[in-house]
C-alpha positions in Angstrom: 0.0 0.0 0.0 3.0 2.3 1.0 4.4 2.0 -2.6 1.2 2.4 -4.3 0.9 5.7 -2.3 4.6 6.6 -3.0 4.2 6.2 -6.7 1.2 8.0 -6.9 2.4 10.6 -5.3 5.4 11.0 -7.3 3.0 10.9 -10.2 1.2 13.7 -9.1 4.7 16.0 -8.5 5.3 15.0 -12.2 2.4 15.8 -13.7 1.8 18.9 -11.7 5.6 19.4 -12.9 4.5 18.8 -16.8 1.4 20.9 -16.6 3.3 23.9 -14.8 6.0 24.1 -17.8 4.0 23.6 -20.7 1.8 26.6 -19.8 4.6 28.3 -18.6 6.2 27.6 -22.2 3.3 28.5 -24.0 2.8 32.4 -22.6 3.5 35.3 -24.3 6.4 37.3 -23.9 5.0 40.4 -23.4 7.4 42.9 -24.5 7.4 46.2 -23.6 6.6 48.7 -26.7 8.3 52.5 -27.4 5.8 54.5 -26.2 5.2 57.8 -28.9 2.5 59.5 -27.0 3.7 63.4 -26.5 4.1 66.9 -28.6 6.5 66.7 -30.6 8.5 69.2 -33.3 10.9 69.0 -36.4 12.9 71.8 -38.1 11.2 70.0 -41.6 8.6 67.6 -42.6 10.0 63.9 -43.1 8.8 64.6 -47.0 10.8 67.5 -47.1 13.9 65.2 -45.8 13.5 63.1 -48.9 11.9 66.0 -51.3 9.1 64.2 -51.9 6.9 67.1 -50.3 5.0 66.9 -54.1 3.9 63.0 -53.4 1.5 64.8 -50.5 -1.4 66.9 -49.3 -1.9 70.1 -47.2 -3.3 68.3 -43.7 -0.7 64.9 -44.2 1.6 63.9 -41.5 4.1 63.3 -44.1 4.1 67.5 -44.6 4.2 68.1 -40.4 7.0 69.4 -38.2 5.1 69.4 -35.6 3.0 66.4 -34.1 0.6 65.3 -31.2 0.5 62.3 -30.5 -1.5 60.0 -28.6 -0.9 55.7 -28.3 -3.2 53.4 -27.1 -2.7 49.5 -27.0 -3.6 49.2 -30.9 -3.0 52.1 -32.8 -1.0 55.6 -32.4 -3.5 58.4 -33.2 -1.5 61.3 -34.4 -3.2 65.7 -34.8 -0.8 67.2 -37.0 -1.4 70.8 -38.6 0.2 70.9 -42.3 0.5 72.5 -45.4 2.7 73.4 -48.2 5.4 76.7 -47.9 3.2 79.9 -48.6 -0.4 78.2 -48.2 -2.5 77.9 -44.9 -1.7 75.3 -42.3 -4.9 71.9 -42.8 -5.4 70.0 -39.6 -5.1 66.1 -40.1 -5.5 63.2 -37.9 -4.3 60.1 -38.9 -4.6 56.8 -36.8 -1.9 54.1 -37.1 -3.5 50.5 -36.1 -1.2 47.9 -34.7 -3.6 44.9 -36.2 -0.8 44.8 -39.3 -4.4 45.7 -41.1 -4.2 48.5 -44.5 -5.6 51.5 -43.7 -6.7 54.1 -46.2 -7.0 58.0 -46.4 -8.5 59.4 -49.9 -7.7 63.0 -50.8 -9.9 62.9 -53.7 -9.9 61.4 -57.3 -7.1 59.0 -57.8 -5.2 60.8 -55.0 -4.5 59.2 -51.4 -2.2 56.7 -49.6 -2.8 52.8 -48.2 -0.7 52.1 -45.3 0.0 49.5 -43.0 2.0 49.2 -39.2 3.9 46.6 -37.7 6.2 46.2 -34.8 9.8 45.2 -34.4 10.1 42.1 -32.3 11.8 44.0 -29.7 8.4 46.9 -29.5 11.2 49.3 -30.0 10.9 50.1 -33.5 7.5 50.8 -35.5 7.4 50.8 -39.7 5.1 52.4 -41.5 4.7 51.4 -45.2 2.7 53.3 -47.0 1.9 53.6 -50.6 0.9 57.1 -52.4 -1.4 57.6 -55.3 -1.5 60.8 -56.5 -1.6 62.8 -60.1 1.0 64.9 -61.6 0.8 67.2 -64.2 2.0 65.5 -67.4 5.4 66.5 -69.0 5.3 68.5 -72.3 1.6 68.2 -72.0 -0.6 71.2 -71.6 -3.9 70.4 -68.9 -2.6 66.9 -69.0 -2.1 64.7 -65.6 -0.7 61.4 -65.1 -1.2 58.6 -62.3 2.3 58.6 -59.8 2.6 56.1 -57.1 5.0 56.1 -54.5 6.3 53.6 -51.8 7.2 55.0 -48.9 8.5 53.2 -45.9 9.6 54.6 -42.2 11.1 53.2 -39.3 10.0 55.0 -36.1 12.7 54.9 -33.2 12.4 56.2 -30.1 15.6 57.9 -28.4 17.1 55.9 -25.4 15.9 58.9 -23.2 12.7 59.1 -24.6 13.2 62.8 -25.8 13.5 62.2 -29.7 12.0 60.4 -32.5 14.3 59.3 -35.6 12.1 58.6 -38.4 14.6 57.3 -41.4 12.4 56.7 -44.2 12.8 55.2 -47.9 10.8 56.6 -51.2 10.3 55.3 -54.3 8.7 56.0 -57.2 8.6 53.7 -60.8 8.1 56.9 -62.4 11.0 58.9 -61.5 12.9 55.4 -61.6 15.1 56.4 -57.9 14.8 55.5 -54.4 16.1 58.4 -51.5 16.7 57.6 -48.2 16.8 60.2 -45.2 16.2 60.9 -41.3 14.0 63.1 -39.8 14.6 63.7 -35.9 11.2 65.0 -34.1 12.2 66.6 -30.6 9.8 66.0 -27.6 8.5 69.5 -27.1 6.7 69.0 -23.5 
């Protein structure tokens, strides 16, 4: 009887043992994301980093310098005030989801961006691709406008002591047939 008990105790240990490590095994690593949320300000636009200020509209977070932002669990809602040199400032809000889902803002006919967000495995970066439809005016052409569409992708990093955002981003366009690359540093301005 004494073994019988002896064996089913150490069943028991093991199987509590088993049990314990296998759920154990199977949690997520919650990792702990950059947080974005504050006021933030640039001496330029990241389009104007990359002159690509023509791929965008008055009221796009692409033309700000400065930015509010605001960051939930899911997405990264960001007020920006924008507009092109010589022309009044647009507000724009733009909300970045973190469900790896497109989004999509329309500026009218044929002219707007899809975009999508995803997170390092670390939380510490955030990239933004987004892809720009917009119409140009039409070389030698008088009235004339084409389709342009541009892929743009940025890597959000936030500084070590929280007081900066580097945004290095990537452009390019099958119509002008190049790709620039640049950085953009926001400042945290509260």
């Amino acid at each position: 009887m004494k073994n019988k008990r002896k064996v089913l105790s150490c069943l028991i240990i093991l199987l509590t043992g088993v049990i314990y490590f296998a759920v154990h095994a199977q949690q997520k690593n919650d990792t702990q994301r950059a947080d974005f949320s504050g006021v933030w300000k640039s001496k330029e636009s990241i389009s104007m980093g990359g002159n690509i200020v023509c791929s965008f509209d008055s009221g796009d977070r692409m033309l700000a310098n400065f930015m509010k932002i605001s960051q939930q669990e899911n997405a990264l809602n960001i007020e920006i005030s924008s507009s092109f040199p010589g022309t009044a400032p647009v507000a724009g809000k733009e909300t970045l989801t973190f469900d790896g889902k497109e989004s999509q803002i329309n500026h009218g006919p044929e002219r707007g961006k899809k975009f999508s967000v995803k997170w390092s495995a670390d939380g510490q970066t955030m990239t933004v691709n987004s892809t720009v439809h917009l119409m140009i005016a039409s070389p030698y052409k008088v009235n004339s406008h084409e389709q342009m569409i541009v892929y743009v992708t940025e890597v959000w990093k936030l500084s070590n002591d929280g007081k900066s955002i580097s945004v290095q981003a990537k452009a390019k366009s099958d119509s002008l047939g190049e790709e620039r690359f640049w950085t953009t540093v926001f400042d945290k301005a509260n």
